[in-house]
N, C-alpha and C positions, 0 to 999 in steps of 0.2 A: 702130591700126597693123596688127591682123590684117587685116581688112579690106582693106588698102593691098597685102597680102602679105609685111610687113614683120615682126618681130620685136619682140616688146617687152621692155624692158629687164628685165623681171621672169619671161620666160620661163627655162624649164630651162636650155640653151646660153648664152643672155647673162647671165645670174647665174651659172655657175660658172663661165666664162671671169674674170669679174669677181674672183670670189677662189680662183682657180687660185693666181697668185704667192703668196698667202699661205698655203695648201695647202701649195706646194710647198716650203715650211719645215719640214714634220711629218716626223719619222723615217720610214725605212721601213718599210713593213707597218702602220703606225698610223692607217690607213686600213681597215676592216673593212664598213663596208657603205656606200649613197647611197643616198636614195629623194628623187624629185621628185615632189610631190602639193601641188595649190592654192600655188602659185607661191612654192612654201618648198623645200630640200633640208635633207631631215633625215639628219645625219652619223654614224654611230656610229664611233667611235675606242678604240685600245688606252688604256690606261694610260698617262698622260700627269703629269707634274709639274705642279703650279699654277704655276709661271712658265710652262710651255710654253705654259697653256692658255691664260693670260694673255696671252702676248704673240700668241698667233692671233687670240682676241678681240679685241685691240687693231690690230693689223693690217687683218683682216677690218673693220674700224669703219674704218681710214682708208681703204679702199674703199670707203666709201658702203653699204655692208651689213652688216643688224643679228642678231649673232649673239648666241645664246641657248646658254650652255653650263650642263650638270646630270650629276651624275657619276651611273654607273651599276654595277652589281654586276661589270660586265665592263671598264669604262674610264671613257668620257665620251661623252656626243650631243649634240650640236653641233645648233641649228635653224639657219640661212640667209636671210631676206628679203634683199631690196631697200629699202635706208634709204628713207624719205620724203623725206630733202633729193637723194636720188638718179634718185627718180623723175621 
């Protein structure tokens, strides 16, 4: 698809467009950093309740994207792919 000059679905832009709507569930400010590297967005996030994180994981999954959540000293980070059955 690069090649074509098209996008691929697992680039930076078409994966966070893709769970943008489920993103956009998270309180405010609960967003603390993004980084795009080898076709993953790794999230870091405030402190969050386990239903919350729960139900983004679960979201983010019925998006066709596989998210990877791990709590950290400061909240939770969040990994990002492209499901396989999406690709």
């Amino acid at each position: 698809r690069h090649r074509a000059g098209q996008a691929a679905p697992a680039d930076a832009l078409p994966l966070l467009a893709r769970a943008a709507p489920s993103l956009s569930a998270l309180p405010a400010g609960a967003l603390r950093s993004a980084h795009y590297a080898g076709s993953v967005w790794t999230l870091e996030l405030g402190k969050l309740d386990d239903a919350m994180l729960a139900r983004l994981t679960h979201s983010l999954a019925a998006a066709g994207i596989d998210a990877l959540a791990a709590s950290t000293t400061a909240g939770s980070r969040v990994r990002l792919a492209l499901g396989t059955g999406a690709r």
